[in-house]
VEXRO-911919 format. One line per field, with one value per residue (C-alpha): x, y, z; residue number from 0. Coordinates in steps of 0.1 Angstrom, whole numbers, plus 5000, padded with zeros to 4 digits. Example, Ala and Ser with C-alpha at 12.3 -4.5 7.8 and 13.67 -1.06 7.14 Angstrom:
% VEXRO-911919
u = (5123,5137)
v = (4955,4989)
w = (5078,5071)
resi = (0,1)
***
This chain:
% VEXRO-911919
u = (6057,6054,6062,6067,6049,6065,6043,6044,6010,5994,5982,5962,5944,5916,5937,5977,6000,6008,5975,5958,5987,5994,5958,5955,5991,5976,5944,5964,5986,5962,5986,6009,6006,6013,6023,6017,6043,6025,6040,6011,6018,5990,5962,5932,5949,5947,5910,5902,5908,5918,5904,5889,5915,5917,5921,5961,5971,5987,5985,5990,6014,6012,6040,6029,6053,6033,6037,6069,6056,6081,6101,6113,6145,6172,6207,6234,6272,6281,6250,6249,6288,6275,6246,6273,6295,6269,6248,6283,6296,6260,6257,6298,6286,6256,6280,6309,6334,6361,6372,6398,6390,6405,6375,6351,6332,6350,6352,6334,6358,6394,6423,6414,6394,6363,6337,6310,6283,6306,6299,6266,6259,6282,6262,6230,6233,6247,6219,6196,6217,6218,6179,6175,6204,6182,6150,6141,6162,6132,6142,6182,6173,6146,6176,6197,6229,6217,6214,6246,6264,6247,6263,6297,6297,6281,6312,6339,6369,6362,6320,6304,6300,6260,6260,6284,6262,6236,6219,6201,6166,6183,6198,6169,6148,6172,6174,6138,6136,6160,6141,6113,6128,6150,6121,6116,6149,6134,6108,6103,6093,6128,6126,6120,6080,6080,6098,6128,6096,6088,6107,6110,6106,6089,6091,6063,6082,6119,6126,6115,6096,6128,6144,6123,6138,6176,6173,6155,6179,6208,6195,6177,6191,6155,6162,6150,6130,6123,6098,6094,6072,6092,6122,6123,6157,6138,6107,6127,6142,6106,6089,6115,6126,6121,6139,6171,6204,6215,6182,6176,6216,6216,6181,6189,6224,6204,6178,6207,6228,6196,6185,6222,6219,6187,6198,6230,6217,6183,6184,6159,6151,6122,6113,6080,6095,6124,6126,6123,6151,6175,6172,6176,6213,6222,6214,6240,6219,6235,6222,6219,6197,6169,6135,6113,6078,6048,6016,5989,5955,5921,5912,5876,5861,5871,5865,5828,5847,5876,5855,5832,5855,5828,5811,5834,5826,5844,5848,5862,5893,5898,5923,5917,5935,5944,5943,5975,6005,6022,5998,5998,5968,5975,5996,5972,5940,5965,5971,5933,5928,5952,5931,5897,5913,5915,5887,5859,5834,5862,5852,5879,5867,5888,5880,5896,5893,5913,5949,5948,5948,5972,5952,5925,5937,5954,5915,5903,5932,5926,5891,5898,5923,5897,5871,5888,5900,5870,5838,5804,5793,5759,5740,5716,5707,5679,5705,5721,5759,5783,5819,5836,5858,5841,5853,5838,5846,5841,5810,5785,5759,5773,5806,5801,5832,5863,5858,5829,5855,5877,5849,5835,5866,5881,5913,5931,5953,5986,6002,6025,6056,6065,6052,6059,6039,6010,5983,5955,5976,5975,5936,5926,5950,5928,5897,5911,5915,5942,5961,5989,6015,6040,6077,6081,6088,6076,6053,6074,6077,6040,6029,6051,6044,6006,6003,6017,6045,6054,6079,6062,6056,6048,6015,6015,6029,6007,5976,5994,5991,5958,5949,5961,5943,5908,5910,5923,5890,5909,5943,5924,5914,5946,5964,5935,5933,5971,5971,5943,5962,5997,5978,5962,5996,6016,5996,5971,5967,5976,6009,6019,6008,6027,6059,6057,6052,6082,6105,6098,6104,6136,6148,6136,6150,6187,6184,6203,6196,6184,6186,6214,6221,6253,6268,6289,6320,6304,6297,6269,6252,6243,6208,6195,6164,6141,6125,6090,6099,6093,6062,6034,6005,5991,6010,5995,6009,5996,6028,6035,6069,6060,6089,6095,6106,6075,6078,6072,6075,6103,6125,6130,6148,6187,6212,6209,6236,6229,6222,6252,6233,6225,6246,6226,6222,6247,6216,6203,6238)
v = (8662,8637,8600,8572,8542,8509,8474,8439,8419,8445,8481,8494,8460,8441,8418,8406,8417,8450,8463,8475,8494,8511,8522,8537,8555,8570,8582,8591,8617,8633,8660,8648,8633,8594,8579,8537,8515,8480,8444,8418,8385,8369,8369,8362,8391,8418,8405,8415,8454,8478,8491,8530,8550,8586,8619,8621,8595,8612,8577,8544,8521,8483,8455,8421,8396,8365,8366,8372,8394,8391,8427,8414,8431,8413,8420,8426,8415,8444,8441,8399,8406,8432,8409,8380,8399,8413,8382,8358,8386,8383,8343,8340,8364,8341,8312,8324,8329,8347,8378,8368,8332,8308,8297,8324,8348,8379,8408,8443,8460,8472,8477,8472,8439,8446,8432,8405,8437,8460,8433,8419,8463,8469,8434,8447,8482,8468,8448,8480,8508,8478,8470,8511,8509,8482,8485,8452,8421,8399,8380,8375,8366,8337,8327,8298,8315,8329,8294,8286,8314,8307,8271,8288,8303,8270,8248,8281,8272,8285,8279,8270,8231,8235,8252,8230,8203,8219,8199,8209,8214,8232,8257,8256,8270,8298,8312,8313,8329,8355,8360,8367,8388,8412,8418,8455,8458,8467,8487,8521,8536,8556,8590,8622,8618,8585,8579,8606,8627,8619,8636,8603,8564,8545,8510,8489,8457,8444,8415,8425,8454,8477,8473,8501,8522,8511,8519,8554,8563,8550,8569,8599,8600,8599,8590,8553,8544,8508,8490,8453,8437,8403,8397,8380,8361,8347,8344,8320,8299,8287,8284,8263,8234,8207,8224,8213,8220,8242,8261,8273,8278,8300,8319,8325,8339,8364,8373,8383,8400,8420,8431,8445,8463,8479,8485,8498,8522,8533,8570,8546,8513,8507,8471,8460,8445,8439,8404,8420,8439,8416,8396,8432,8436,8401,8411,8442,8470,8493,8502,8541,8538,8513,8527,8505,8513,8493,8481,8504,8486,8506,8505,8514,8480,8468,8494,8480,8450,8462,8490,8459,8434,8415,8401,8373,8336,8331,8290,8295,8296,8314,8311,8335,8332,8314,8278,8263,8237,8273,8278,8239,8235,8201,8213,8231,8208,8185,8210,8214,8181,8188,8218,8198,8174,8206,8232,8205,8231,8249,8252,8257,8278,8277,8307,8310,8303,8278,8291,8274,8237,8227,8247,8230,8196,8207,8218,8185,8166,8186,8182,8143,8151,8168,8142,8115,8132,8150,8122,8144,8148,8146,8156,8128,8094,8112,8147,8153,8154,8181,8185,8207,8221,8244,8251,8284,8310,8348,8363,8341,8349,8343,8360,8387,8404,8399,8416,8390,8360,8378,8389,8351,8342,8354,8339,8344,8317,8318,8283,8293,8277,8302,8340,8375,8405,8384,8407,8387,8391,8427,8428,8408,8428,8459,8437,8443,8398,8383,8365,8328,8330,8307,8327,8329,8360,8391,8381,8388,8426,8431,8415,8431,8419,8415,8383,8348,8338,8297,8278,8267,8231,8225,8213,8209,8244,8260,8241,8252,8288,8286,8273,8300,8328,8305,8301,8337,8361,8394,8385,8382,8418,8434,8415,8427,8462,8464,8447,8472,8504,8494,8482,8515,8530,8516,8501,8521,8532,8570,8562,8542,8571,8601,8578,8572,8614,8622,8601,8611,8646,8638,8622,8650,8677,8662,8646,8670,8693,8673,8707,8726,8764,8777,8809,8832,8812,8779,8769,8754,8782,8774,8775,8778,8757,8778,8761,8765,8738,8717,8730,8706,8722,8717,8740,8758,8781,8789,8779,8743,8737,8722,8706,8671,8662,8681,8719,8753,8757,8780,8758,8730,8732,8725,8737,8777,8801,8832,8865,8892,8916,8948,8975,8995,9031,9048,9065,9032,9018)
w = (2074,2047,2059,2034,2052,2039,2042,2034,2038,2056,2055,2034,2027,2049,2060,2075,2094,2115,2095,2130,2139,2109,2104,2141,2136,2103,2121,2148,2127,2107,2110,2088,2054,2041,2009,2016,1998,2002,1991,1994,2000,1974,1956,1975,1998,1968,1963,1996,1991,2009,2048,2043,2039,2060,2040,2050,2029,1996,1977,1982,1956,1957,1944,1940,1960,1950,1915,1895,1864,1833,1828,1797,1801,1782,1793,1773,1777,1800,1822,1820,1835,1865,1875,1877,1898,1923,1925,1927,1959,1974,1973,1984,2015,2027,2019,2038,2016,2022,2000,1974,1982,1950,1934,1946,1923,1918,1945,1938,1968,1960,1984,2017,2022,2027,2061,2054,2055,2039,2009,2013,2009,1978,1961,1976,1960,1929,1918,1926,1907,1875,1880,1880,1848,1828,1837,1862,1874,1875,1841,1857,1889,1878,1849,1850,1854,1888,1899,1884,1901,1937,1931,1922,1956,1976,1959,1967,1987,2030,2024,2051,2051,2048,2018,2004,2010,1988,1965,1932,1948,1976,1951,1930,1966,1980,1942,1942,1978,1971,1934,1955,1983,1958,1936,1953,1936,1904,1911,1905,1934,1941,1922,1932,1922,1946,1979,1966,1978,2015,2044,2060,2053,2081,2072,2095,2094,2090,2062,2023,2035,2042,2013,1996,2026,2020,1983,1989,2013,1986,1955,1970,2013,2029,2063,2073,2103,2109,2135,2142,2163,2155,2143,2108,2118,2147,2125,2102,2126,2143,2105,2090,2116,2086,2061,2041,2062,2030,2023,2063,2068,2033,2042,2077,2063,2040,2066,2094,2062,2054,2092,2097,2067,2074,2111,2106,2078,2097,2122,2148,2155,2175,2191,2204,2233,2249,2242,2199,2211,2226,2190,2173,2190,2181,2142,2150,2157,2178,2212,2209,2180,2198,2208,2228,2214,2229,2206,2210,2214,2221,2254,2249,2238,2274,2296,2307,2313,2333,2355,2368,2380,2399,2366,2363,2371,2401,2394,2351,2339,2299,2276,2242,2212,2183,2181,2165,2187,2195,2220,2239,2248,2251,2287,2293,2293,2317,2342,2343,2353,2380,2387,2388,2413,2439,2425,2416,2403,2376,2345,2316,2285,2255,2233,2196,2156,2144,2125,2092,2084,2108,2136,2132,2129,2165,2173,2167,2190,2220,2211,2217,2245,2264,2259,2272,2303,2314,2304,2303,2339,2347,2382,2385,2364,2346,2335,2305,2306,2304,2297,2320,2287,2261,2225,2211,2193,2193,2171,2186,2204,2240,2224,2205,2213,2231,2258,2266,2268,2290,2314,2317,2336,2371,2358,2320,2313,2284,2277,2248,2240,2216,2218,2205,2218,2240,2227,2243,2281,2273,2263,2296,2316,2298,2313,2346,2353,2369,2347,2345,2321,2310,2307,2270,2249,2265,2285,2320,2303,2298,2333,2349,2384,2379,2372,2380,2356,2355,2335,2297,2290,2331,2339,2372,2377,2360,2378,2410,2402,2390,2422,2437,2423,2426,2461,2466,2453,2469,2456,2423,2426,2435,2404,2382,2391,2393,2356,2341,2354,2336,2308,2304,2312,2287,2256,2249,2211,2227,2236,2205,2189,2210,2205,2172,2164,2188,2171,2135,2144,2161,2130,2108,2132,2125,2085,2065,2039,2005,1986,1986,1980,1972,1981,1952,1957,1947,1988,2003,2018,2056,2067,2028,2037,2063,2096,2077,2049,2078,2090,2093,2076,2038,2014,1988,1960,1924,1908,1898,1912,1943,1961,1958,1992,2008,2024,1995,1964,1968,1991,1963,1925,1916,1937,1929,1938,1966,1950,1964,1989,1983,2002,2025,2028,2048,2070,2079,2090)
resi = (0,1,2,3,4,5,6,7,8,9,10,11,12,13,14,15,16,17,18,19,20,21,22,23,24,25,26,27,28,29,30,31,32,33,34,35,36,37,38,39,40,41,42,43,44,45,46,47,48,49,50,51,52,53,54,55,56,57,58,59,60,61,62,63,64,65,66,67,68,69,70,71,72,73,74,75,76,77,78,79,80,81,82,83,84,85,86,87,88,89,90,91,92,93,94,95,96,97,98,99,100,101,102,103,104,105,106,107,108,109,110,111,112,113,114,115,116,117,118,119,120,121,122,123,124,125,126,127,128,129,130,131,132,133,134,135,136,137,138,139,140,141,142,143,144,145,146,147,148,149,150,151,152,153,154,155,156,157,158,159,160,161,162,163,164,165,166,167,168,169,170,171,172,173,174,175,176,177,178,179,180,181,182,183,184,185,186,187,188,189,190,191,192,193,194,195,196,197,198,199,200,201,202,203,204,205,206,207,208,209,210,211,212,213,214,215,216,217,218,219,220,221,222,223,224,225,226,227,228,229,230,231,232,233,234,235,236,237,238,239,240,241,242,243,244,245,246,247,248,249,250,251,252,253,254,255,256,257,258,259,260,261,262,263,264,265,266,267,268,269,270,271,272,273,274,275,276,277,278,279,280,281,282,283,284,285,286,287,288,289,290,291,292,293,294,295,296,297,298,299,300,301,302,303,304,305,306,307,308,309,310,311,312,313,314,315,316,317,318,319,320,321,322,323,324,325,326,327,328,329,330,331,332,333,334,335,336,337,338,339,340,341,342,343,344,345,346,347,348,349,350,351,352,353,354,355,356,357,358,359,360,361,362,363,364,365,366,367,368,369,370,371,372,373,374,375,376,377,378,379,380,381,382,383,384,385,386,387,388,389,390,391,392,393,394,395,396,397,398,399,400,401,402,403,404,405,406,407,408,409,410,411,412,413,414,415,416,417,418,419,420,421,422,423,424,425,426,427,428,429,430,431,432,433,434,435,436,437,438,439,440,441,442,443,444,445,446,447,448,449,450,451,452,453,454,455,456,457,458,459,460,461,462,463,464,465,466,467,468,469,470,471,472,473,474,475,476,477,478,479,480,481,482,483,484,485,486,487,488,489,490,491,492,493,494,495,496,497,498,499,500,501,502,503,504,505,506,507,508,509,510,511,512,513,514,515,516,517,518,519,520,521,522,523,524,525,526,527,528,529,530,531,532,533,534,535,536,537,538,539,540,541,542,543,544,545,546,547,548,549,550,551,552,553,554,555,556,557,558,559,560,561,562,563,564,565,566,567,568,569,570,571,572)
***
């Protein structure tokens, strides 16, 4: 099987997101082959390089998103007129325009009126089949009449009031964020020598990085598989809280437009989580097409951890991670002085790197926090003092690993406000420790019962239960052992790996035939294509007509016509 495996700021290169993933599902299928279609997300990214790349993966093709490079395509009358009409429909759909409205941009559909997605597609494909016509729509999209046309459609009679309250800069934002989200619109990766090729487009995340997958599956019908580990509706909504009314209404409208699309169009949908589900059904996908596919993490790095329970310091509390307000750790250095008042002797270790400037300006004020409500203790007039609360980070000597900070505690602790997947629950759950959780995002899914779940932002609650795990050493152990053996049950690289493999087969057991064969009457001849241009295995033939869309040599070309049997012998009737 040939998969085309769709990225944005990710796989192949050192670092972003859903890179860890994607490289242990590549390993993992060494069976099969991969061509990488990868969007970075800047510079400094690009300059990084790319992670070792296994023998499976056919090629790798990379897009800048970070930089808008001049196509110098200049559109004539006819063209200037289609992009006007596409990009008017698109911009009167995020503005909520009705169809026909007076005022509003002209309508591509005919006859019956057409939905909101039954639009925001026809503009959608539009601008891809013009880019494909022309040659780019970088130029058009950056132009002035592109800005002038999304005003058209902000000022349109039945627009939503937010985007009629759009302002100049407001406008002058969304164009650029749509310049920037369309620009795989224009490039060339959908022949029959790029993702026309593939047996199967996987993309890794929703957002920019499907619409390679909607527009191979337009111009060439590859079958589309998307995964998300977050949704990028939801994504918006928590990033932008302090933007314009117009520019987050406008986005959020062209973010839940797009995720339909890509749902509605794609064989499988697969969530991380429930909780990536449930928002997946509010964006329209439907139900019989949802998968729930678990992360897959390697178990190995903490299995000396997990198999000896009894190294942990029975009197600390850990909390891994990233540092950044997400996380409050400000709630959680106050339920600790709760917990001091009860367990004099706890210590509370505070294990991450800093997430950008804002992280560590939130470093430095529970830094503060932490000295003033825990002085350094000392044991006698002549000792030095000690804070009970320890910043560190893993790579240093007494951390080297992960697995290290885990095993220094009896008890985990998550404060988060806000989470998606709580990789770091899963990781000490792998280390076999008990664990507190506040009840945000998935975390009731991954626990499961074997840990102690309290409401976020609650101090005292989650003092309480820390308490209780402290002063309860067996009840620690059956949590922990119960934790490590669903941990190893259900996120384990193995099983993200096994799921994965199932499902692209499913879908490539049902796709239908790409090359057709016709029969004397000018038919499409029924099983044309054997079972073996399926076959996983490495094809090789001396002539040079491979086929594009993986399989023999001799199961791809033009349609063909069926040669007329030849009779046989009456003896061997």
């Amino acid at each position: 099987m040939r998969i085309g495996l769709l990225t944005e700021g990710g796989y192949p290169y050192v670092s972003g997101d859903a890179r860890l993933w994607c490289d242990r599902l590549v390993h993992g299928l060494a069976q099969h082959e991969f061509d990488v279609y990868a969007l970075s997300r800047s510079e400094h990214q690009e300059d990084e390089g790319w992670i070792p790349l296994p023998p499976n993966v056919r090629r790798v093709r990379t897009a800048p998103l970070w930089m808008a490079e001049d196509d110098e395509v200049v559109f004539g009358r006819r063209a200037r007129r289609r992009f006007t009409e596409c990009f008017g429909e698109l911009a009167a759909v995020l503005c909520g325009v009705p169809e026909g409205a007076s005022g509003a941009v002209r309508s591509l559909s005919e006859g019956v009126p057409a939905s909101e997605a039954d639009r925001f597609a026809n503009a959608l494909y539009g601008l891809a089949e013009l880019a494909r016509d022309e040659g780019g729509l970088a130029g058009a999209l950056r132009s002035e009449a592109a800005v002038r046309t999304l005003e058209r459609a902000c000022r349109a009679p039945g627009a939503h009031r937010a985007a009629r309250e759009a302002r100049v800069p407001d406008l002058l934002a969304v164009a650029a964020h749509l310049e920037r989200a369309l620009r795989p619109l224009s490039l060339d990766w959908y022949e029959d020598d790029g993702l026309g090729a593939v047996d199967l487009c996987h993309a890794a995340s929703g957002g920019t990085a499907v619409l390679p997958g909607l527009l191979a599956r337009h111009f060439t019908g590859v079958p589309l598989m998307v995964t998300e580990y977050g949704v990028r509706l939801r994504t918006h909504y928590l990033t932008t809280p302090d933007a314009p009314p117009a520019v987050r209404s406008l986005l959020a409208a062209f973010q839940g437009r797009l995720a339909a699309e890509a749902y509605g169009r794609a064989e499988v949908v697969t969530a991380g989580n429930t909780h990536t589900r449930r928002w997946q059904e509010r964006c329209g996908a439907d139900r019989e097409k949802l998968r729930t596919v678990y992360p897959g993490m390697d178990a190995r790095p903490f299995a000396e951890v997990g198999e000896s329970p009894d190294c942990a310091d029975p009197d600390a509390l850990v909390w891994v991670g990233r540092v950044e307000p997400a996380k409050d750790l400000v709630s959680l250095l106050h339920a600790f002085a709760e917990v001091r008042k009860r367990q004099p002797k706890t210590r509370l270790r505070i294990v991450g790197a800093p997430a950008g400037p804002e992280g560590a300006a939130y470093l430095g004020h529970c830094r503060t926090l932490a000295a003033q409500l825990f002085p350094d203790e000392a044991a006698g007039p002549h000792a030095a003092g000690d804070n009970p609360v320890s910043f560190e980070e893993i790579g240093g000597p007494d951390l080297p690993v992960a697995a290290y900070a885990y095993a220094s505690g009896a008890v985990t602790v998550l404060s988060s406000v806000v989470e998606g997947f709580p990789v770091g629950l899963a990781e000490a759950m792998l280390c076999g420790r008990a664990t507190v959780s506040t009840d945000v995002g998935a975390v009731v899914e991954v626990i499961g019962g074997t840990g102690l779940v309290v409401p976020p932002r609650n101090p005292r609650a989650l003092a309480e239960a820390c308490v209780a795990l402290l002063r309860d050493p067996e009840r620690r152990a059956r949590l922990g052992a119960a934790a490590r053996a669903r941990a190893l049950e259900l996120f384990t690289v193995e099983q993200n790996i096994e799921a994965f493999h199932g499902i692209y087969l499913e879908i490539v057991s049902r796709a239908p035939v790409r090359r057709v064969v016709l029969d004397g009457a000018g038919e499409p001849l029924p099983f044309s294509v054997p079972a073996e241009a399926h076959v996983a295995v490495r094809w090789t033939t001396a002539s040079p007509r491979l086929a594009a869309r993986g399989g023999p040599g001799w199961a791809a070309g033009r349609p063909v016509r069926a040669t007329t049997p030849v009779p046989a012998p009456e003896g061997a009737r």
